[in-house]
C-alpha positions as CSV (number, residue, x, y, z in Angstrom):
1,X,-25.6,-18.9,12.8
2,X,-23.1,-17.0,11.8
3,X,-23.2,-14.3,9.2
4,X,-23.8,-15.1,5.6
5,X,-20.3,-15.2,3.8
6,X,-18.7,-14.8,6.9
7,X,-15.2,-17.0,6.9
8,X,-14.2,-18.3,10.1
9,X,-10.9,-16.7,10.1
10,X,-9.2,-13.8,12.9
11,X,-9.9,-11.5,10.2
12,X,-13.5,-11.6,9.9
13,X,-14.5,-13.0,13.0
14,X,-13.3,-9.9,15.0
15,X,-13.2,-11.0,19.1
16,X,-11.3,-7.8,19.4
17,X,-14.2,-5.7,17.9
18,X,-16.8,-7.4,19.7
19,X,-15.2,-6.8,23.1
20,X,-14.8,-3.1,22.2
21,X,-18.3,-3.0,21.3
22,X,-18.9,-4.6,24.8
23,X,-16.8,-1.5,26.3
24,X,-19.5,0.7,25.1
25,X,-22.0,-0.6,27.4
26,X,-20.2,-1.1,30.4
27,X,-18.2,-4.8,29.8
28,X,-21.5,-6.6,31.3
29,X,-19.4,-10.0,30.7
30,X,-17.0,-8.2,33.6
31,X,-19.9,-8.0,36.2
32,X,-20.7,-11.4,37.4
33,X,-18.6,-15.0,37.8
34,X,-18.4,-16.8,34.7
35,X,-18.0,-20.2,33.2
36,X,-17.4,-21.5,29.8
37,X,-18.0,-24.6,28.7
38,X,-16.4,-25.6,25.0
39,X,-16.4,-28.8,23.4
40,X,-17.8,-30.9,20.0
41,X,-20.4,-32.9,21.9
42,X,-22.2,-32.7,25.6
43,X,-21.4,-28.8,25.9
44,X,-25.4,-28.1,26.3
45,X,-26.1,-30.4,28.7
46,X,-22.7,-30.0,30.6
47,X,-23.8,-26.2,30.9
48,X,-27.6,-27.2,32.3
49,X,-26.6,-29.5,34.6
50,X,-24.1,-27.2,35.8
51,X,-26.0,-24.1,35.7
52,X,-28.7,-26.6,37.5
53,X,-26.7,-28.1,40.6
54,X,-25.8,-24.2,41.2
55,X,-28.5,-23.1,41.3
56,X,-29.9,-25.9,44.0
57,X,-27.1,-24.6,46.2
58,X,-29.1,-21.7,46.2
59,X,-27.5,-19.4,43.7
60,X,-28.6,-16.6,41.2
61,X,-27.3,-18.3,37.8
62,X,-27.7,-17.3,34.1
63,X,-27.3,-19.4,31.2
64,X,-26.8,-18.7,27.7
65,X,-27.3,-22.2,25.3
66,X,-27.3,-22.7,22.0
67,X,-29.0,-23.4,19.7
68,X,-32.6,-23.3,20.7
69,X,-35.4,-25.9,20.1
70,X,-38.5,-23.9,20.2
71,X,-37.9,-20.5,20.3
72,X,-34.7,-18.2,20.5
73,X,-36.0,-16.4,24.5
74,X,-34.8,-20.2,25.4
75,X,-31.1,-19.2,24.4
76,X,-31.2,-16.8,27.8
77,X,-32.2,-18.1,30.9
78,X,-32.4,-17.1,34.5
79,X,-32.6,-19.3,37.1
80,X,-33.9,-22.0,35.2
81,X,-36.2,-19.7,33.1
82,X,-36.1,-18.3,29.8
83,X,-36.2,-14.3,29.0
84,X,-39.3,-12.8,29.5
85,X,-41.1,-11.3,25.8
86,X,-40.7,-7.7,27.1
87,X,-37.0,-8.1,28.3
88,X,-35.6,-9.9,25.2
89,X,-37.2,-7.5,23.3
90,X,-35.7,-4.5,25.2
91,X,-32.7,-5.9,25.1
92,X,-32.0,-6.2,21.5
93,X,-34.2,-2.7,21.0
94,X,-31.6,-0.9,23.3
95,X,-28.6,-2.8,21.7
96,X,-29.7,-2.0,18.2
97,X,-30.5,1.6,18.7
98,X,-27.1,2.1,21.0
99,X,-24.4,0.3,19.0
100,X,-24.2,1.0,15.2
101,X,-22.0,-2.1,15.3
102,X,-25.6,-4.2,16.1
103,X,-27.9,-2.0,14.2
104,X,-25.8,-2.6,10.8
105,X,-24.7,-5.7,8.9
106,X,-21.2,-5.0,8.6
107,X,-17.9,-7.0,8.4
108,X,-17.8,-8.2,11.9
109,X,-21.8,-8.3,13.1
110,X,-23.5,-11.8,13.7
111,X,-26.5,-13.2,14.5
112,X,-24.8,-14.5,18.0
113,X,-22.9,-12.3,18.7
114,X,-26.0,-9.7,19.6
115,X,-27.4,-12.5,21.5
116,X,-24.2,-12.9,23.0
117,X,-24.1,-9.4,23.9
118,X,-28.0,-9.7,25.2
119,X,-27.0,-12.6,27.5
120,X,-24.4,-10.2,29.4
121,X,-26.2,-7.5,29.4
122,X,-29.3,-9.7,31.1
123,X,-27.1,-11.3,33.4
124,X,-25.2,-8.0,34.9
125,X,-28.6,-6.1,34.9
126,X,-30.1,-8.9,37.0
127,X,-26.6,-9.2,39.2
128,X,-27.0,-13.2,38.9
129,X,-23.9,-14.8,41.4
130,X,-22.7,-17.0,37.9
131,X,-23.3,-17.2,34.7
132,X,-22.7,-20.1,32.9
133,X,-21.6,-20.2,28.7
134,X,-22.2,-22.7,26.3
135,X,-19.5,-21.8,23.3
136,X,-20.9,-21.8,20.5
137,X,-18.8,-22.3,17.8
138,X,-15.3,-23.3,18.3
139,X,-13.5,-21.4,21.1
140,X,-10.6,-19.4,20.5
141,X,-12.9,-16.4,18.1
142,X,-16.5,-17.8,19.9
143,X,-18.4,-14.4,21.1
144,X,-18.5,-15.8,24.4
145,X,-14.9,-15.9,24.8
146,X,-15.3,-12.1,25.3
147,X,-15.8,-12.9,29.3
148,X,-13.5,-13.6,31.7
149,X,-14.2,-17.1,33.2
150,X,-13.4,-18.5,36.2
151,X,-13.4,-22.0,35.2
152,X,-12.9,-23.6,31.4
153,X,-15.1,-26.6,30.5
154,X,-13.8,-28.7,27.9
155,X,-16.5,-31.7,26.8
156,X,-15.2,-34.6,24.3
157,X,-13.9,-33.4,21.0
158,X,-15.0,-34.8,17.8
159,X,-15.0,-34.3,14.4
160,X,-17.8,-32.0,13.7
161,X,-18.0,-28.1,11.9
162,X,-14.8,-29.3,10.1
163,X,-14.8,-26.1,7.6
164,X,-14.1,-23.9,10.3
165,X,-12.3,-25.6,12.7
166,X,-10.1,-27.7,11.0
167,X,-10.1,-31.3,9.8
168,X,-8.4,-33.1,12.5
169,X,-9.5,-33.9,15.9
170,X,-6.5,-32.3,17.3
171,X,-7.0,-28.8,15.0
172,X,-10.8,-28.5,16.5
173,X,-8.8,-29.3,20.1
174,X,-6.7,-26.3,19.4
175,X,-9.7,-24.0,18.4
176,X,-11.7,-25.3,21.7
177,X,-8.6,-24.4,23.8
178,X,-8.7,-20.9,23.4
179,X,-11.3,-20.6,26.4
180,X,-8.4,-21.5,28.6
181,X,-6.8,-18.4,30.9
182,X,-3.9,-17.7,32.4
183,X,-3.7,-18.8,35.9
184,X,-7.3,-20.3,35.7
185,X,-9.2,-23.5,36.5
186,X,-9.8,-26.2,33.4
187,X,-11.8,-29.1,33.7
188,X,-11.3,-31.9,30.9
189,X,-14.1,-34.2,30.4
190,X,-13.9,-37.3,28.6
191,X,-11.9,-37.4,25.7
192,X,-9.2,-39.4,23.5
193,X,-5.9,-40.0,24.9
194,X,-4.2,-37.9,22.5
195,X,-6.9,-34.9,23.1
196,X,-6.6,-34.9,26.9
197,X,-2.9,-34.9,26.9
198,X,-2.8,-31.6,24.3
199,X,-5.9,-30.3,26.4
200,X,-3.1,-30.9,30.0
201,X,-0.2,-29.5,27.9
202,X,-1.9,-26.3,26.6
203,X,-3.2,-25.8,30.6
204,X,0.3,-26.4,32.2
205,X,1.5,-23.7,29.6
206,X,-0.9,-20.9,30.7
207,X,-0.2,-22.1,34.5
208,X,-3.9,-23.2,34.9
209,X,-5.0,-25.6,37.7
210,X,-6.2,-29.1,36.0
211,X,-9.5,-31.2,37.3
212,X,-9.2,-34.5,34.3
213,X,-12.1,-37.2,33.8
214,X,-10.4,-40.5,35.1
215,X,-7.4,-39.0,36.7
216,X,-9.0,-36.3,39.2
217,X,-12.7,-37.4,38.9
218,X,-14.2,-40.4,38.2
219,X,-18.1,-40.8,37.3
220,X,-18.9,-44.4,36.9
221,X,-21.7,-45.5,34.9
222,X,-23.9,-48.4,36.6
223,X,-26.9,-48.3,34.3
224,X,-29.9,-46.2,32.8
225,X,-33.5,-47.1,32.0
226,X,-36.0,-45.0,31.2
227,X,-36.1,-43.4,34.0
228,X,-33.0,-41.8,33.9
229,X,-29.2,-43.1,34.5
230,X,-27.2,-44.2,37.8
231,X,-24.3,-43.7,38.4
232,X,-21.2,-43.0,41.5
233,X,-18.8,-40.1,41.8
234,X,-15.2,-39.4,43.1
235,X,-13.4,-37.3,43.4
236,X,-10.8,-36.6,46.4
237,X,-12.3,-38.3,49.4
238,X,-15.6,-37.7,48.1
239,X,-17.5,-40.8,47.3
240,X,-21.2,-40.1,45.9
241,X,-22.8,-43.9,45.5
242,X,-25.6,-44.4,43.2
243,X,-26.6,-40.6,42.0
244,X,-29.8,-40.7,40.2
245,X,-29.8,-38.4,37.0
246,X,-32.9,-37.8,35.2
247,X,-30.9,-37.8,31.8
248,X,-30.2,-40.8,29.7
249,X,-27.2,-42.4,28.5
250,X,-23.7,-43.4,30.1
251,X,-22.5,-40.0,28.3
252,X,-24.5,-38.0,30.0
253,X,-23.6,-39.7,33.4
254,X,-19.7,-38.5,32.1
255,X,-21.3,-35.0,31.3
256,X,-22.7,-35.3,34.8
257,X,-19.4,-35.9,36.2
258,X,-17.8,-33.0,34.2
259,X,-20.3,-30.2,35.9
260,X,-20.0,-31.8,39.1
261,X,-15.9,-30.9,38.8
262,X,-16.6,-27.9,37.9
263,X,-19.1,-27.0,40.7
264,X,-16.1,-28.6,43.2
265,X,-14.0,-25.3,42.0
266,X,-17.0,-23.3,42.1
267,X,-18.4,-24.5,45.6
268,X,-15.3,-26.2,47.1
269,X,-18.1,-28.0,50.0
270,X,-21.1,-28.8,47.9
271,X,-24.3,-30.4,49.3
272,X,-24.6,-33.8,48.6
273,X,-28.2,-33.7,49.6
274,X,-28.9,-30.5,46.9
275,X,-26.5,-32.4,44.1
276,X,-28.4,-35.6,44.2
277,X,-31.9,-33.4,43.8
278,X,-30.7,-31.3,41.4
279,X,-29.2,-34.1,39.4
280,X,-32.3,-36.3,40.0
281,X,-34.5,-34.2,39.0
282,X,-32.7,-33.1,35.7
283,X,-34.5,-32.5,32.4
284,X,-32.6,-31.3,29.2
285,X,-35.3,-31.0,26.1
286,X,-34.4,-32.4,22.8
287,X,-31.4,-34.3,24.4
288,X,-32.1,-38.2,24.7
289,X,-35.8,-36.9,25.5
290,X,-38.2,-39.1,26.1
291,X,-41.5,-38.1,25.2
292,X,-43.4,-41.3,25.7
293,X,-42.4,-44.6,27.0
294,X,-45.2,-47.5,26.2
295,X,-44.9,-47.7,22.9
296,X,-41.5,-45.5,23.4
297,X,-40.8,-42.3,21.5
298,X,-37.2,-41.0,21.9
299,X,-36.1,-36.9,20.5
300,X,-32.4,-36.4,20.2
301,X,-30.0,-33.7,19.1
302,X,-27.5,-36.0,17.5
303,X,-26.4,-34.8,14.5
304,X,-22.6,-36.3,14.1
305,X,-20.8,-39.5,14.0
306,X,-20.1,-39.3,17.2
307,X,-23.4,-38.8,19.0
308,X,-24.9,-41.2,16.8
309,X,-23.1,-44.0,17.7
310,X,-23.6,-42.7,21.7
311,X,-27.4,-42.8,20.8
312,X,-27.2,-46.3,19.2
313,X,-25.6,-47.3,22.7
314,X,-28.6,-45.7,24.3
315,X,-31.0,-47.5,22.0
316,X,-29.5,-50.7,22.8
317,X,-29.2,-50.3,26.9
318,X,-32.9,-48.9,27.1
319,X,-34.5,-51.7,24.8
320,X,-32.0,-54.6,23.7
321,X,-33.0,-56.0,21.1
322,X,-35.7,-54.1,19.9
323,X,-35.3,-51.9,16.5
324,X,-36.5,-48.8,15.9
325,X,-38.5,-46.8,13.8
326,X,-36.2,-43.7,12.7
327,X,-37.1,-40.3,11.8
328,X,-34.4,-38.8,10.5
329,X,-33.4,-34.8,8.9
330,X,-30.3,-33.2,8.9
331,X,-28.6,-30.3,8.3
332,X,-25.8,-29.4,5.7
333,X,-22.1,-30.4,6.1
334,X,-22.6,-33.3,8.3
335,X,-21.1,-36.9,8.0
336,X,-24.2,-39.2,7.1
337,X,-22.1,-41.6,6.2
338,X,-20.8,-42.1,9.7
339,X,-24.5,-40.8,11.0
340,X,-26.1,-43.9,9.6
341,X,-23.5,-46.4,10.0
342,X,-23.8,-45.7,13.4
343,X,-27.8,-45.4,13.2
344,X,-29.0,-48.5,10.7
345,X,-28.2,-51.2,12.9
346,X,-30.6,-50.2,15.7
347,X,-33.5,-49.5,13.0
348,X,-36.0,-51.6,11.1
349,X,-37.7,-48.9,9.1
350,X,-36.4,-45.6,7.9
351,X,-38.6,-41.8,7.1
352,X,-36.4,-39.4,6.1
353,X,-37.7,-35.6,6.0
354,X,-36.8,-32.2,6.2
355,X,-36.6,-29.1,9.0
356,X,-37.7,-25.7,8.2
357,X,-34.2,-24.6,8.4
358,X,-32.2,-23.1,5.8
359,X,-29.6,-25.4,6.4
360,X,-31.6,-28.7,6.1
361,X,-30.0,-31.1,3.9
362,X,-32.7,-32.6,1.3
363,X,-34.3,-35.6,2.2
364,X,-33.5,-36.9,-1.2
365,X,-29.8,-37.0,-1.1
366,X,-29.8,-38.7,2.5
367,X,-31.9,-41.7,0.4
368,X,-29.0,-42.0,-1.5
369,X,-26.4,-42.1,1.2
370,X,-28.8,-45.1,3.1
371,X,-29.1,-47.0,0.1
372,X,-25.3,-47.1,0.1
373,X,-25.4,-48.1,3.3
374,X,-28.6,-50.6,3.2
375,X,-30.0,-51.2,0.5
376,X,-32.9,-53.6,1.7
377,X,-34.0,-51.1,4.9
378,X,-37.5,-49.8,4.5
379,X,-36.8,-45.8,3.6
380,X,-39.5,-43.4,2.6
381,X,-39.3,-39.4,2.2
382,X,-42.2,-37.6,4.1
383,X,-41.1,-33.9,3.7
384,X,-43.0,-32.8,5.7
385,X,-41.6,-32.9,9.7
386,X,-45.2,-33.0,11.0
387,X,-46.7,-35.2,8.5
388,X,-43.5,-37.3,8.8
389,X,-44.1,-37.7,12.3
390,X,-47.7,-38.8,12.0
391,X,-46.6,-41.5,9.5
392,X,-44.1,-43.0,11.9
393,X,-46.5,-43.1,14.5
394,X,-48.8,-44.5,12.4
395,X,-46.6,-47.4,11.5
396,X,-44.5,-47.7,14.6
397,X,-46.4,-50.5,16.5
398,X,-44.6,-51.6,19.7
399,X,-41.3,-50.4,18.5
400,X,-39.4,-47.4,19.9
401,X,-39.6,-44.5,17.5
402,X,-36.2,-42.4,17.5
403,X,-36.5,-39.4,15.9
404,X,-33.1,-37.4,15.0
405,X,-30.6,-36.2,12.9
406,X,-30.7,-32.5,13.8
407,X,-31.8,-29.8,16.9
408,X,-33.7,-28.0,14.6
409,X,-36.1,-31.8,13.6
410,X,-35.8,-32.6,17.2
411,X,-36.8,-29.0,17.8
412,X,-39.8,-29.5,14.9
413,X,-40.6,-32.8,16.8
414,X,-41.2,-31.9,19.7
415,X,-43.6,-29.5,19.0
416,X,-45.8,-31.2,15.9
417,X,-46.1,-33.9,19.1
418,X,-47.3,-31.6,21.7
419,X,-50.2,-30.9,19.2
420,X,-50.8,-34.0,18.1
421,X,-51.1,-35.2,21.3
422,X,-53.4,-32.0,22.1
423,X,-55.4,-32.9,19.3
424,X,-56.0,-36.5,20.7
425,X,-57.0,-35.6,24.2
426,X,-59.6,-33.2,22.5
427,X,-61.0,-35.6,20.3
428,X,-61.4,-38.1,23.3
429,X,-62.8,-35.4,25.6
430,X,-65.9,-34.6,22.1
């Protein structure tokens, strides 16, 4: 999403510019609380669930995500609800007609950056109590990193967007790190050892007061079906016993457990009655989403090594010892090799196929990665993403159907099955 040709360095990725552009229309990102919330995996759903247990405590919150599954109003939300047609639209009329630095393509313009700019602009206008920021690239030169936020959010680090953040685990760290202020509030989710203590380090430095998974919080997974995941909470004297969240997966219980820190510096005496319904009642699209459970059909983001081992756990806790059907596209510059190490164990049939994205990486060179990998696994190209859908419903049987790889497939997915399954009721109903 960023500009085409556009390096990830200081000098073309101008914060500084950005932030005077924001000047010109009255530093919107200074007019309301703010939270960011940077990391390589779980950042999404760590800014829902957040944005989500604040708002059950009765607040006014905005939340900017990205990216979007459907369609790009979903990037801005307001109390649980995405920008109206009319005031995206004014928004990005007003911004383009106002700023020459939005209504050009120049040096230092992108893509996210005007949405950036929208979200503040939404969010002051409509004097929400907090806004809460998904980063969405990196940290340290992220647009979002324009605000001033009360809290930092950092979710596990892994190795992912490796051309512009670097190739270690540690050099991404570094880049995610830049959201952390001066005499502010961090909260560390769950990383590696060597993360959290650089994460701790770079906090003590700026004086910033520390909330760490397993040190100052602890969520403790107990169990997920497919009705969502249990799971306690502690922190302090609080003791939360058997929370019910509507997501799936033992990471999301830890994603759970980072937004419920951050809420504690937010709301220092939350409800426990309004966590446990807002946490309950929890829904995060294209994020372990289940979109049918008899015979199962599973839509997920996952589009690393990382996350795709996490969703091969979640495969295996949901339905042991049942494989799969996978539907698999990706994008470019991801690691399939760890993707499908991670994937082909849980899977007894493979369709490979392609988003409408730019970016999508073509179906035929994943076949070559899987054969690698596999070479007696069932694998077929469909390129189409609707048509590939229909053919692995058409062969899944009883077996759970994961379909992944990418938010822009699981985006695709989700809606080729809302109209196949609006073209079944209607044939019934005739």
């Amino acid at each position: 999403e960023r500009a085409a040709g556009l390096a990830f360095t200081s000098e073309s990725i101008r914060l500084d510019l950005f932030r005077e552009c924001l000047a010109d229309i009255g530093n919107p990102e200074r007019r309301c609380r703010t939270v960011l919330v940077a990391g390589t995996k779980g950042k999404g759903s760590t800014s829902y669930l957040l944005a989500r247990l604040l708002r059950a405590h009765g607040l006014e919150v905005g939340l900017f995500i990205s990216p979007h599954l459907i369609e790009v109003r979903e990037r801005i939300q307001l109390n649980g609800r995405p920008i109206s047609r009319e005031a995206f639209a004014d928004l990005i009329e007003r911004l383009q007609s106002k700023l020459p630095y939005f209504a050009e393509l120049g040096r230092s313009r992108t893509y996210f950056e005007t949405l950036t700019a929208a979200a503040f602009l939404h969010f002051a206008e409509r004097k929400v109590d907090i806004a809460v920021l998904e980063v969405g690239l990196g940290g340290r030169l992220d647009a979002t990193n324009a605000a001033e936020p009360e809290v930092s959010v950092l979710t596990p680090v892994s190795r992912d967007h490796m051309h512009a953040l670097g190739r270690t685990r540690l050099a991404i760290a570094r880049e995610k790190a830049g959201i952390l202020r001066r005499g502010g509030k961090v909260v560390i989710g769950a990383q590696a050892p060597r993360i959290a203590a650089f994460f701790r380090e770079e906090a003590d430095r700026l004086g910033a007061s520390v909330l760490a998974l397993g040190v100052d919080f602890r969520p403790r997974f107990r169990g997920v079906d497919e009705g969502g995941t249990r799971f306690d909470y502690e922190q302090g004297e609080r003791r939360w016993r058997s929370l019910r969240l509507g997501l799936l997966g033992e990471h999301q219980a830890m994603n759970a457990g980072a937004a419920l820190a951050a809420l504690s510096l937010l709301l220092p005496e939350p409800s426990e009655e309004d966590v446990r319904r807002a946490l309950r009642g929890a829904h995060w699209p294209g994020r372990g989403d289940l979109l049918r459970s008899d015979p199962p059909v599973l839509v997920d983001g996952a589009h690393n090594g990382h996350s795709a081992r996490v969703l091969s756990r979640l495969m295996g806790d949901l339905w042991p010892g049942r494989k799969c059907v996978l539907l698999f596209g990706g994008s470019r510059g991801k690691e399939f090799g760890a993707i499908f190490r991670a994937l082909l164990p849980v899977a007894s049939e493979v369709i490979l196929t392609e988003s409408a994205h730019p970016r999508r990486r073509p179906a035929r060179e994943l076949l070559e990665i899987v054969r690698k990998i596999d070479r007696r696994i069932p694998c077929r190209i469909v390129l189409d993403s609707e048509e590939a859908l229909r053919a692995a419903l058409g062969v899944q049987g009883r077996r759970p159907l994961l379909i992944t790889g990418s938010l822009y497939l699981a985006g695709e997915a989700k809606g080729a099955y809302a109209r196949l399954a609006s073209e079944r009721r209607a044939a019934v109903i005739a």
